[in-house]
N, CA, C and O atoms as a GROMACS GRO file, in nm:
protein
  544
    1UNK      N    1 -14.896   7.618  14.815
    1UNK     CA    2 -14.793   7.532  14.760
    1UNK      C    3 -14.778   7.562  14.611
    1UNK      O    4 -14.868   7.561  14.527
    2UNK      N    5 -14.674   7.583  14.595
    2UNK     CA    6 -14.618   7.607  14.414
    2UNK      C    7 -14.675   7.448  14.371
    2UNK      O    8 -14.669   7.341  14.431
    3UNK      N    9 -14.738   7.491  14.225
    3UNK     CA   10 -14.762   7.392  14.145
    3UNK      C   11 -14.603   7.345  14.044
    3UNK      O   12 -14.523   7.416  13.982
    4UNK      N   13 -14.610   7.211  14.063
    4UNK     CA   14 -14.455   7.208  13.972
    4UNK      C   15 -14.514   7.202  13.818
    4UNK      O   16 -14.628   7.215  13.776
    5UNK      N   17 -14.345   7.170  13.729
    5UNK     CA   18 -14.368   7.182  13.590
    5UNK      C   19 -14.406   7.029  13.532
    5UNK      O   20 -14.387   7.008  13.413
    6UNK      N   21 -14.439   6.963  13.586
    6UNK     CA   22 -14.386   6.824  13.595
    6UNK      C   23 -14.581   6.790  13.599
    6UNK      O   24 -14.678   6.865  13.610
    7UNK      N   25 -14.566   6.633  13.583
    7UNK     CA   26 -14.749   6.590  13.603
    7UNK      C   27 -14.691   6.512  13.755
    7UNK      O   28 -14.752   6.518  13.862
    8UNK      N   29 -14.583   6.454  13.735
    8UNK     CA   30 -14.513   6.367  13.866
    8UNK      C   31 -14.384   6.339  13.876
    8UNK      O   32 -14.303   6.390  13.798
    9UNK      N   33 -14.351   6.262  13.964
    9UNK     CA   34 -14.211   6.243  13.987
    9UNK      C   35 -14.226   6.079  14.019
    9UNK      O   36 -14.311   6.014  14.081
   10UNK      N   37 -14.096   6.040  13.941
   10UNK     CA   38 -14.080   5.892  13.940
   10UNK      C   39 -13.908   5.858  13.969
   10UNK      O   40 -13.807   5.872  13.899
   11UNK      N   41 -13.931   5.808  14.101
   11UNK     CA   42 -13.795   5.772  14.167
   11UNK      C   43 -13.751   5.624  14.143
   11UNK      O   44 -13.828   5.528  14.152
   12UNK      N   45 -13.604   5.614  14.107
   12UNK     CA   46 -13.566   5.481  14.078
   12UNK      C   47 -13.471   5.486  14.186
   12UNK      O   48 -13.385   5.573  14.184
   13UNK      N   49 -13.477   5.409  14.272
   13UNK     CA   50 -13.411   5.356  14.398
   13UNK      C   51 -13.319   5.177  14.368
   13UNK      O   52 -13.359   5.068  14.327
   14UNK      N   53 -13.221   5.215  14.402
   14UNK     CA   54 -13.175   5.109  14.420
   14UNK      C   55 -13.051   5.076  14.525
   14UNK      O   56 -12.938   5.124  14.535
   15UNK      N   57 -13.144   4.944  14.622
   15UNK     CA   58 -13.078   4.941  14.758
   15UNK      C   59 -12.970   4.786  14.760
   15UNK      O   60 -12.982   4.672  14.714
   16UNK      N   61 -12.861   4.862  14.844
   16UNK     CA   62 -12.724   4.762  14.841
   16UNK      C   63 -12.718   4.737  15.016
   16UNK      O   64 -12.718   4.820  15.106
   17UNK      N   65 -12.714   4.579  15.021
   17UNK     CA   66 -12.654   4.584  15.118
   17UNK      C   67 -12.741   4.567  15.263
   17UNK      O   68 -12.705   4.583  15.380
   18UNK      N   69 -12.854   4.533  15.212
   18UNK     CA   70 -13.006   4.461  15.289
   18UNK      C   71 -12.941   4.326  15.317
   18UNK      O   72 -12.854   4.262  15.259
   19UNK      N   73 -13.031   4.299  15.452
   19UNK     CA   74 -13.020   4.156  15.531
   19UNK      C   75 -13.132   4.081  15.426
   19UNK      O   76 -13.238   4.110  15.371
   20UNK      N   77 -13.026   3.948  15.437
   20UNK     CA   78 -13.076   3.876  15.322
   20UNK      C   79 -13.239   3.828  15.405
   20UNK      O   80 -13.336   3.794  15.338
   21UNK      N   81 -13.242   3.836  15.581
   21UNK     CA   82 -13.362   3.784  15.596
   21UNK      C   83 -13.465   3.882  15.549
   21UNK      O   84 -13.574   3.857  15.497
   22UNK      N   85 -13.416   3.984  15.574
   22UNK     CA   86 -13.512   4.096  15.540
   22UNK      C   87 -13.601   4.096  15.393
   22UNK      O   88 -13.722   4.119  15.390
   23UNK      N   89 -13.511   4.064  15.261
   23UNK     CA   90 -13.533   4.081  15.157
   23UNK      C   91 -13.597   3.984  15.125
   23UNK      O   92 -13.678   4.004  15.035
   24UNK      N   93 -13.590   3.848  15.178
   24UNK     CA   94 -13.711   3.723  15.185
   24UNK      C   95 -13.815   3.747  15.278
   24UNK      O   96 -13.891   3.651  15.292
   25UNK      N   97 -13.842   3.853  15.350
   25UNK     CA   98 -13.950   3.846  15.421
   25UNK      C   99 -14.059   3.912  15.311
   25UNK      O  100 -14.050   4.025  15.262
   26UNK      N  101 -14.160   3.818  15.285
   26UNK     CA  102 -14.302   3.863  15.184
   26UNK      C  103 -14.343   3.985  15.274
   26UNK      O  104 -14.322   4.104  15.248
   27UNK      N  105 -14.399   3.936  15.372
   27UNK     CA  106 -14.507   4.013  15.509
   27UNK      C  107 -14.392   4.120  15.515
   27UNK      O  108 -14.444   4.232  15.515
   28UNK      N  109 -14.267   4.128  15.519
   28UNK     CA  110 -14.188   4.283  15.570
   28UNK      C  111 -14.182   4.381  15.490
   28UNK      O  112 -14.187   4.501  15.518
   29UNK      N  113 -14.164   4.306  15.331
   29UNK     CA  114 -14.132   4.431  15.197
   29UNK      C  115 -14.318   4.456  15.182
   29UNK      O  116 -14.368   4.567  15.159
   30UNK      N  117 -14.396   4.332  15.202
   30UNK     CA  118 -14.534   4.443  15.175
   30UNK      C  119 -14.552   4.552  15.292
   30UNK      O  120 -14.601   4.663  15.270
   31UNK      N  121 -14.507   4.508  15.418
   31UNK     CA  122 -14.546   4.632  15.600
   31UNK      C  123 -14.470   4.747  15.498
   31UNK      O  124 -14.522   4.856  15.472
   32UNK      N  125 -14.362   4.711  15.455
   32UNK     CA  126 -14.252   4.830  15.393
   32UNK      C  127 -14.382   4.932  15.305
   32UNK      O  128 -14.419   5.045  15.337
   33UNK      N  129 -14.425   4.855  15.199
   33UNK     CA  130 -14.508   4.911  15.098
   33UNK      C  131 -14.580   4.997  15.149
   33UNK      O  132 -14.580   5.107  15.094
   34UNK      N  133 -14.680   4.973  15.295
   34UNK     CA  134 -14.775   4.991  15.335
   34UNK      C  135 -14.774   5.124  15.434
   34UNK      O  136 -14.872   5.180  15.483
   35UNK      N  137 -14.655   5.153  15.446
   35UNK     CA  138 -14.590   5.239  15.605
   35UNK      C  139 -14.523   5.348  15.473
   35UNK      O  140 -14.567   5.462  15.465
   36UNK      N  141 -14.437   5.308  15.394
   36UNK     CA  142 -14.408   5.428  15.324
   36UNK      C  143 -14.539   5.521  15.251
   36UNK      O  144 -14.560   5.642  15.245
   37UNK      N  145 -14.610   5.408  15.202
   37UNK     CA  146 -14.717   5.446  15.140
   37UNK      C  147 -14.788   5.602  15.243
   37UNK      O  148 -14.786   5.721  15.213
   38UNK      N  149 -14.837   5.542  15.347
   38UNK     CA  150 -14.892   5.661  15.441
   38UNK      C  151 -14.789   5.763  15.458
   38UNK      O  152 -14.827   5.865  15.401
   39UNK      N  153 -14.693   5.776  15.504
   39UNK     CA  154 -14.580   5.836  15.547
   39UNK      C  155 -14.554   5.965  15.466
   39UNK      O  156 -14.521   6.078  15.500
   40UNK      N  157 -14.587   5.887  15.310
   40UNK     CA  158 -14.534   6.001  15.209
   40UNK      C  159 -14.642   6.019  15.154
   40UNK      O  160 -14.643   6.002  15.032
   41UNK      N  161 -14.812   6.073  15.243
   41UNK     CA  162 -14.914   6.119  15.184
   41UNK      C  163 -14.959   6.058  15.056
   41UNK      O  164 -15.000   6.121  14.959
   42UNK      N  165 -14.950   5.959  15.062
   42UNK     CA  166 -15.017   5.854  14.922
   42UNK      C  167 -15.099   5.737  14.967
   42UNK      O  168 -15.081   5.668  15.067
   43UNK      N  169 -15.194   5.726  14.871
   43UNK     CA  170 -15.307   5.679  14.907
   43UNK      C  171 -15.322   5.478  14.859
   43UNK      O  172 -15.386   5.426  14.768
   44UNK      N  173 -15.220   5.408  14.981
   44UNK     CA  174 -15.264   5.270  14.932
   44UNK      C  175 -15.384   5.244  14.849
   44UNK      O  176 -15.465   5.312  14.912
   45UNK      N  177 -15.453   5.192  14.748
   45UNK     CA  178 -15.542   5.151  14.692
   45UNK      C  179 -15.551   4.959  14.736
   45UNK      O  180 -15.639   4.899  14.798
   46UNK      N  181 -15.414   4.904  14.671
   46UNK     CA  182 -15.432   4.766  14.696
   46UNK      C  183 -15.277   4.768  14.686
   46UNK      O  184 -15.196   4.856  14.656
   47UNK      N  185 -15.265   4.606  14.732
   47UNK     CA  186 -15.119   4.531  14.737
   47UNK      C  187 -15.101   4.403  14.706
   47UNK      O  188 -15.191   4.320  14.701
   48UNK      N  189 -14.991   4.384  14.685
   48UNK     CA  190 -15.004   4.240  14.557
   48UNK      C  191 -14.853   4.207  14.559
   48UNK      O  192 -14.772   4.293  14.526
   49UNK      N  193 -14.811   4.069  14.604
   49UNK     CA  194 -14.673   4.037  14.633
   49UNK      C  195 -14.692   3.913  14.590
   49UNK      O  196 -14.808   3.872  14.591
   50UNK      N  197 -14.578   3.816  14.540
   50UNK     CA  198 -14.541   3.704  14.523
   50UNK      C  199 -14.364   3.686  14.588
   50UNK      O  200 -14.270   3.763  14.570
   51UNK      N  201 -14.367   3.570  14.654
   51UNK     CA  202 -14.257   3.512  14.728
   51UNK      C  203 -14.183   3.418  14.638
   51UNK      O  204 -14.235   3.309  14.658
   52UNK      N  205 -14.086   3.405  14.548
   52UNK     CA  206 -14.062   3.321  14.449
   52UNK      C  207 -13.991   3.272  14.536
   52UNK      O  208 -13.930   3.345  14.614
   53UNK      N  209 -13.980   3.102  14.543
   53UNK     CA  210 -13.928   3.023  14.646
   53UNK      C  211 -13.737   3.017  14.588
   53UNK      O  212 -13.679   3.014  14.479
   54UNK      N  213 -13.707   3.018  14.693
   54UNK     CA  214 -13.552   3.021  14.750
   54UNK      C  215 -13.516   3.114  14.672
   54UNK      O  216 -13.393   3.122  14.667
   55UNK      N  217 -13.585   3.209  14.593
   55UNK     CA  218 -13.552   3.367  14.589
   55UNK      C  219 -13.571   3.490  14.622
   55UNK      O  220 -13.478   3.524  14.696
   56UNK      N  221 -13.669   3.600  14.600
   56UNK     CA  222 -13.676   3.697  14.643
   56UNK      C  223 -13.828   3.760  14.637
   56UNK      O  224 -13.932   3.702  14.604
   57UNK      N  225 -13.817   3.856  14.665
   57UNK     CA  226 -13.986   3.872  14.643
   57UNK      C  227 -14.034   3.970  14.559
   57UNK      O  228 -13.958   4.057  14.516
   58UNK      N  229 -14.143   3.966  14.533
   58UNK     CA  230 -14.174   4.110  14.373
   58UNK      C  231 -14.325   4.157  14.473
   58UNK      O  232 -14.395   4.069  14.523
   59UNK      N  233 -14.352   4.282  14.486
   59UNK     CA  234 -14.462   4.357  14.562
   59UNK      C  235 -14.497   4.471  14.523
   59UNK      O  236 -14.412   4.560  14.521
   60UNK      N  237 -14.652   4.502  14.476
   60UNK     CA  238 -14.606   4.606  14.420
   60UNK      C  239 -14.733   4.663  14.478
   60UNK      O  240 -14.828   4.589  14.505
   61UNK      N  241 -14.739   4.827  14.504
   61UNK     CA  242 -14.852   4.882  14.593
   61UNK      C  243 -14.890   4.990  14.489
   61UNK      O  244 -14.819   5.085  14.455
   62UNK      N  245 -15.044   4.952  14.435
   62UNK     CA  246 -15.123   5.038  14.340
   62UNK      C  247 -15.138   5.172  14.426
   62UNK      O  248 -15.180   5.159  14.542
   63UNK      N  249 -15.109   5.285  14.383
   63UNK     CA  250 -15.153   5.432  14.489
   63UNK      C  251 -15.278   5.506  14.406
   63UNK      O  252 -15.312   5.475  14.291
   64UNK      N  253 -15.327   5.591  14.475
   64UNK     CA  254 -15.412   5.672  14.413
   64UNK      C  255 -15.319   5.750  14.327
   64UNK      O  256 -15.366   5.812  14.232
   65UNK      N  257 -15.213   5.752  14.347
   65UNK     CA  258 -15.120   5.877  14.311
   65UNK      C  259 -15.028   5.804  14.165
   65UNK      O  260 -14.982   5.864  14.067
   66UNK      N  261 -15.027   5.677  14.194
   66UNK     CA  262 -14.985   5.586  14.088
   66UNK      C  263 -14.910   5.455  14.144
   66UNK      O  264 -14.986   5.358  14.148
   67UNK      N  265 -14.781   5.431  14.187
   67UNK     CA  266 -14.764   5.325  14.213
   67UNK      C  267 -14.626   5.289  14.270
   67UNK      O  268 -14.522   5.339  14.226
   68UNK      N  269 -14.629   5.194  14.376
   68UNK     CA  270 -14.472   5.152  14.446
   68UNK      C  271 -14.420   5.008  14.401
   68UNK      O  272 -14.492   4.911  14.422
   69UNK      N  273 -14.325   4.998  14.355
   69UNK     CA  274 -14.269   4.875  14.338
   69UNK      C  275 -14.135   4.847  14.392
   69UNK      O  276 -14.042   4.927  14.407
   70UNK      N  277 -14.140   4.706  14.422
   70UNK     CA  278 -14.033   4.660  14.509
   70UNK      C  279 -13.977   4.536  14.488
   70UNK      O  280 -14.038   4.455  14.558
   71UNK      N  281 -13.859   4.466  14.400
   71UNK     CA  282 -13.803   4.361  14.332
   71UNK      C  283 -13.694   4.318  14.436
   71UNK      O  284 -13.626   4.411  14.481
   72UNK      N  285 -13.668   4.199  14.478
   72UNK     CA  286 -13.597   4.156  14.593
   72UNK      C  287 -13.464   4.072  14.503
   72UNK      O  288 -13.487   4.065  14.382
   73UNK      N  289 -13.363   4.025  14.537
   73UNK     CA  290 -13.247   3.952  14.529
   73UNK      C  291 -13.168   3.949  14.636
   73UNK      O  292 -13.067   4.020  14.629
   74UNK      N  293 -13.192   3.866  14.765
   74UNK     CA  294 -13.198   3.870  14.882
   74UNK      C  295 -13.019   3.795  14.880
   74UNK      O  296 -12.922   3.842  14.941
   75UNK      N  297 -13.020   3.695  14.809
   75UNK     CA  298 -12.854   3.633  14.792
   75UNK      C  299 -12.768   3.766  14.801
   75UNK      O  300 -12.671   3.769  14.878
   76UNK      N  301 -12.807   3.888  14.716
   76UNK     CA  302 -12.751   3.999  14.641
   76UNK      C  303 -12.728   4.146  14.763
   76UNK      O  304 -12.656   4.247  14.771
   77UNK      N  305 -12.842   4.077  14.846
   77UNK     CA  306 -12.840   4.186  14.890
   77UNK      C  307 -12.912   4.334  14.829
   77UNK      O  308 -12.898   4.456  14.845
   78UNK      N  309 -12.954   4.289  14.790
   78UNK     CA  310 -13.041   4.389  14.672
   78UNK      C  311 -13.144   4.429  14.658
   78UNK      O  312 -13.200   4.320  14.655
   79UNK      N  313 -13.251   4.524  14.642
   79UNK     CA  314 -13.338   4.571  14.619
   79UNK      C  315 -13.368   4.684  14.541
   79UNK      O  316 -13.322   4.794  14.575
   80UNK      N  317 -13.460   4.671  14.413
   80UNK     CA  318 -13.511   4.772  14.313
   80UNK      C  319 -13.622   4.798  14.343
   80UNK      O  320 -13.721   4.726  14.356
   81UNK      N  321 -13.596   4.971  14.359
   81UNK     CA  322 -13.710   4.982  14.422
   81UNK      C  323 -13.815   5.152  14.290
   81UNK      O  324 -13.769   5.265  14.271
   82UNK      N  325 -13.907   5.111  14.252
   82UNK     CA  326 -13.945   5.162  14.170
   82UNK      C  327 -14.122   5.313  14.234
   82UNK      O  328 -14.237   5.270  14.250
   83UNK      N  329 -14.104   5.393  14.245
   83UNK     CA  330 -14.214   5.491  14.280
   83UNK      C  331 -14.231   5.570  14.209
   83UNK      O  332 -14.151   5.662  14.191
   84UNK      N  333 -14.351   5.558  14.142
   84UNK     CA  334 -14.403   5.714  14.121
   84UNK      C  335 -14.519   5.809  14.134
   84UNK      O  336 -14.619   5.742  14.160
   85UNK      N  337 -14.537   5.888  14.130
   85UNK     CA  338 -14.622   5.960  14.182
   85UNK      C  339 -14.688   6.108  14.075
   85UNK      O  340 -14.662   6.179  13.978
   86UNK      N  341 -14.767   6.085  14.160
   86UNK     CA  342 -14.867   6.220  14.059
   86UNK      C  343 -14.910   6.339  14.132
   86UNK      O  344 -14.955   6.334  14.246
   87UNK      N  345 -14.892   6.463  14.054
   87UNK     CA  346 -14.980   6.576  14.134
   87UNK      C  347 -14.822   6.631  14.227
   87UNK      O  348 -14.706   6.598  14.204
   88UNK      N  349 -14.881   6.729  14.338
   88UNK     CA  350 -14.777   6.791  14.420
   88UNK      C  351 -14.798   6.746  14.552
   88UNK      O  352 -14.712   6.787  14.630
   89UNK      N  353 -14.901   6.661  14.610
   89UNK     CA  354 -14.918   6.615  14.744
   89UNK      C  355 -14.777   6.546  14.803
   89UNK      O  356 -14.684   6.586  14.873
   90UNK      N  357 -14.830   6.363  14.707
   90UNK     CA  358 -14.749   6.310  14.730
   90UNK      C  359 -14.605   6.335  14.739
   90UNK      O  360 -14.574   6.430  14.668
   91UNK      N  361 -14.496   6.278  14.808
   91UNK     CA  362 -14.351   6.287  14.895
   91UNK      C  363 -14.235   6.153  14.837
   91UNK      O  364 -14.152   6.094  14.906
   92UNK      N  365 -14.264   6.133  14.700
   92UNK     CA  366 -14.174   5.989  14.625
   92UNK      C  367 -14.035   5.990  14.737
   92UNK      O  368 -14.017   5.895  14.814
   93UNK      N  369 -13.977   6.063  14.734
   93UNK     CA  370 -13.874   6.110  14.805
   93UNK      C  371 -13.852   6.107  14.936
   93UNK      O  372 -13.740   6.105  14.988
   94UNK      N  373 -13.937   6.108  14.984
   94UNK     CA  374 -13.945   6.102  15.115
   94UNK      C  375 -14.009   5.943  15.137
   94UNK      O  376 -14.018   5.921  15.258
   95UNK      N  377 -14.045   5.853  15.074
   95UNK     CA  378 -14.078   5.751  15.079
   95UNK      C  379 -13.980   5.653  15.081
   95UNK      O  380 -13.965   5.558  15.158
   96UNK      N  381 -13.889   5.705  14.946
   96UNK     CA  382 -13.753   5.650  14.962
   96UNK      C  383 -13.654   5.646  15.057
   96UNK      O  384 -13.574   5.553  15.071
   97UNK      N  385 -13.660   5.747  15.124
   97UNK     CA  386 -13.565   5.754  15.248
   97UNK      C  387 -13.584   5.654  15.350
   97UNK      O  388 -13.492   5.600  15.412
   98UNK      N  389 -13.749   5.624  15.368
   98UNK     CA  390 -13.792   5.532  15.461
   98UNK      C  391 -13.783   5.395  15.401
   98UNK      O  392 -13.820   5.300  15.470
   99UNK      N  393 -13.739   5.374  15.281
   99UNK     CA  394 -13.751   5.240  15.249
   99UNK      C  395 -13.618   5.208  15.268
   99UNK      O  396 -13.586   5.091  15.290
  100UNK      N  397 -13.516   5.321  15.262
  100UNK     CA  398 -13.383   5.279  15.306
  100UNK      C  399 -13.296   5.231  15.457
  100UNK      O  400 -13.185   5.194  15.494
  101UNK      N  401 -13.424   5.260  15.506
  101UNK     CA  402 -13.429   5.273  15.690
  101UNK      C  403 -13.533   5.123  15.710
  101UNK      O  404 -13.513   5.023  15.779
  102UNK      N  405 -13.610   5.148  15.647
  102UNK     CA  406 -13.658   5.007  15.650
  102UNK      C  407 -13.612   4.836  15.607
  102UNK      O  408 -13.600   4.728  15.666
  103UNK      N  409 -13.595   4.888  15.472
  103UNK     CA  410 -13.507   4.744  15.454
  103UNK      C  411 -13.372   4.761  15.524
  103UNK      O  412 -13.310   4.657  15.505
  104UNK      N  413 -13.294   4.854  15.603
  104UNK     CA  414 -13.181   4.790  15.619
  104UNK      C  415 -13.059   4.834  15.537
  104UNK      O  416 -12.947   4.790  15.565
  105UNK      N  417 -13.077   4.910  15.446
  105UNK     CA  418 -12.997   4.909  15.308
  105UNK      C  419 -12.844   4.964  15.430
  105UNK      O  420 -12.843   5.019  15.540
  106UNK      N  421 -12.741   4.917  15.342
  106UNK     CA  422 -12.634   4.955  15.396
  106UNK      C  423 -12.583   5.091  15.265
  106UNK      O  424 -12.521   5.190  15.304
  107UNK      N  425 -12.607   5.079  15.166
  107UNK     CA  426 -12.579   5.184  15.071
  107UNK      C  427 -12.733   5.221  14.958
  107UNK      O  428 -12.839   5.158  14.965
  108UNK      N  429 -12.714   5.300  14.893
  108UNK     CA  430 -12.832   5.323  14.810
  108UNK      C  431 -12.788   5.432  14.691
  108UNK      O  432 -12.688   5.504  14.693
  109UNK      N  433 -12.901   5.424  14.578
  109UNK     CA  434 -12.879   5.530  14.489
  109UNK      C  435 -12.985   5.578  14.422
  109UNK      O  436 -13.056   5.494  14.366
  110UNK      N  437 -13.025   5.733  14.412
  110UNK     CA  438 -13.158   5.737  14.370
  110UNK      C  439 -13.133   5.826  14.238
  110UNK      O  440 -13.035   5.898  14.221
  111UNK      N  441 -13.249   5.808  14.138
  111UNK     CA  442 -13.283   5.912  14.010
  111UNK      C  443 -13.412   5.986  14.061
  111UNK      O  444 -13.441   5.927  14.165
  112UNK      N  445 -13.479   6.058  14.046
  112UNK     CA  446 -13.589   6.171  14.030
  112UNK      C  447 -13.596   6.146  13.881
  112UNK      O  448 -13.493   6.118  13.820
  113UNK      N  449 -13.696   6.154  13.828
  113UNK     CA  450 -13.710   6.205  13.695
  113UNK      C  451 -13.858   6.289  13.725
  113UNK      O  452 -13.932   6.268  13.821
  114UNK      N  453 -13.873   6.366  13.641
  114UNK     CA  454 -14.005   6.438  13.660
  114UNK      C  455 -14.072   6.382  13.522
  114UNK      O  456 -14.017   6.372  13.412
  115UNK      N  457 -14.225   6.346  13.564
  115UNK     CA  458 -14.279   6.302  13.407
  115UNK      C  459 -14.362   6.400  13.391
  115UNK      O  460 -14.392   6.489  13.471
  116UNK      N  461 -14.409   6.375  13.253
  116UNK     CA  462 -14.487   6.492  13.160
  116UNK      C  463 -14.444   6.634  13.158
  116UNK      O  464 -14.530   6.722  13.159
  117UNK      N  465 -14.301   6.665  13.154
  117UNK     CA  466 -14.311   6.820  13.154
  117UNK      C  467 -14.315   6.836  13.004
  117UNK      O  468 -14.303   6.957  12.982
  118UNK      N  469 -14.325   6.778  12.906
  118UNK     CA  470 -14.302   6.812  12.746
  118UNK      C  471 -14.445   6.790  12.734
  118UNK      O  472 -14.454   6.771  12.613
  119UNK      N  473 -14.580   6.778  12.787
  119UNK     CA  474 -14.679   6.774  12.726
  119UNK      C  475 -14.725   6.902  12.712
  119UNK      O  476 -14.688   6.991  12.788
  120UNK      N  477 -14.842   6.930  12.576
  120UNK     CA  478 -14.841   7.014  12.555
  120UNK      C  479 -14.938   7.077  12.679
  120UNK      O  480 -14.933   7.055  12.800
  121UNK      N  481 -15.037   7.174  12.592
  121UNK     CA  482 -15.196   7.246  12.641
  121UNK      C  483 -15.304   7.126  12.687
  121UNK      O  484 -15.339   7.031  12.617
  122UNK      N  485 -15.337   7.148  12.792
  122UNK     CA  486 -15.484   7.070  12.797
  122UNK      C  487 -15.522   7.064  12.708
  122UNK      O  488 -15.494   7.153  12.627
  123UNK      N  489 -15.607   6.961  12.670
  123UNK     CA  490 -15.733   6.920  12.567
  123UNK      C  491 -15.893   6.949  12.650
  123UNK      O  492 -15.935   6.882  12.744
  124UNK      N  493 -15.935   7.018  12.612
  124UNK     CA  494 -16.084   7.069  12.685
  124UNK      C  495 -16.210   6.947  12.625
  124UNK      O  496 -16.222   6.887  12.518
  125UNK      N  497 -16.284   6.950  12.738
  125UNK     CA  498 -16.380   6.823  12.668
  125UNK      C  499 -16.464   6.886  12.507
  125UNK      O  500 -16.503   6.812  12.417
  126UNK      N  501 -16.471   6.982  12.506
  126UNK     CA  502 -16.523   7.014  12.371
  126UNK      C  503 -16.430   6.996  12.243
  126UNK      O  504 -16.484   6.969  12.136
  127UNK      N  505 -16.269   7.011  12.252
  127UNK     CA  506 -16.197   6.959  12.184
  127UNK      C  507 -16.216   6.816  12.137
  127UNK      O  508 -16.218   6.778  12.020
  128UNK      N  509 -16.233   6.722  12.272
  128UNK     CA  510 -16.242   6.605  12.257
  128UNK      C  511 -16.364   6.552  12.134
  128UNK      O  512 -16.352   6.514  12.018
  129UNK      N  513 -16.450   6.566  12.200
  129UNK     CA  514 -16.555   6.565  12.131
  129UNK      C  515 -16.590   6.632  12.005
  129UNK      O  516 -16.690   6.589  11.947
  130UNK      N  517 -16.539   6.709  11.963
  130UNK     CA  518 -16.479   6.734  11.817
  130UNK      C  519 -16.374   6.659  11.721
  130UNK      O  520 -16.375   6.659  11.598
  131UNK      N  521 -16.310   6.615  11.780
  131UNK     CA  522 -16.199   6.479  11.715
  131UNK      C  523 -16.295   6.390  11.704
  131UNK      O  524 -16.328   6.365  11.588
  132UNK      N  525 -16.368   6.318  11.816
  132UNK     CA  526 -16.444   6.214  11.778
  132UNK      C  527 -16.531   6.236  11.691
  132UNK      O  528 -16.561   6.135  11.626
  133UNK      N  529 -16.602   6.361  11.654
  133UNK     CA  530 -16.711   6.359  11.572
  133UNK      C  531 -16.641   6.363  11.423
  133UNK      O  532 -16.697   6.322  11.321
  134UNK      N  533 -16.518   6.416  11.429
  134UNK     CA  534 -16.420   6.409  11.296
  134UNK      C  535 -16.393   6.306  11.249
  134UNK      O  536 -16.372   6.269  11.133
  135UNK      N  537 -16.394   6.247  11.365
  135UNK     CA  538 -16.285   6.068  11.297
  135UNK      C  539 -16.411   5.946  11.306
  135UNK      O  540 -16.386   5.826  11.313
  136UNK      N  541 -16.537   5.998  11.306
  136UNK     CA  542 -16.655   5.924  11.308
  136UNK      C  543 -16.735   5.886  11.147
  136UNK      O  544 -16.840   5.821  11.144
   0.00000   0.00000   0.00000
């Protein structure tokens, strides 16, 4: 597998047009979290949702790879849906597709951004440890 230029990829999803039961279900947007999570080779760590009453729900799934988030406005029909990811395993992209099949979305729109391609050279642990002994 080609190594990319990138440290990860961070997808901004945003879904139009979800069943409003859907987007109030706590238990469905976390199953959502939990099923994309595997799907697109990323490693659930933990999950963490709040149901804000007669609104929508906020869930967000810590990855080994970094992290899924999912913001509800169920009146709206709406869902922001936030992923990103680290390394070349993980599939952000392919996660998204399933979250669009999952909630229901009747329309959608996604960004890619790739992070860290402007960083410079590694820092080697002997570097490190030379700054600290500098600034000591």
């Amino acid at each position: 597998m080609m190594k990319s230029a990138s440290l990860g990829n961070h997808c901004i999803l945003e879904l139009t047009g979800c069943p409003v039961d859907i987007l109030s279900d706590e238990q469905r947007i976390r199953e959502a979290i939990a099923k994309v999570s595997e799907s697109s080779l990323s490693a659930l760590l933990q999950l963490s949702s709040h149901k804000i009453p007669n609104q929508g729900v906020t869930a967000l799934g810590l990855l080994a790879e970094s992290h899924i988030s999912i913001h509800t406005w169920p009146t709206l029909g709406y869902a922001a849906v936030d992923i990103f990811t680290s390394g070349d395993a993980a599939r952000p992209s392919k996660a998204c597709d399933l979250l669009c099949k999952f909630l229901r979305a009747e329309g959608h729109s996604m960004k890619v951004l790739p992070r860290g391609r402007r960083i410079g050279r590694a820092v080697s642990p002997t570097q490190v440890l030379q700054a600290k002994v500098a600034m000591a």
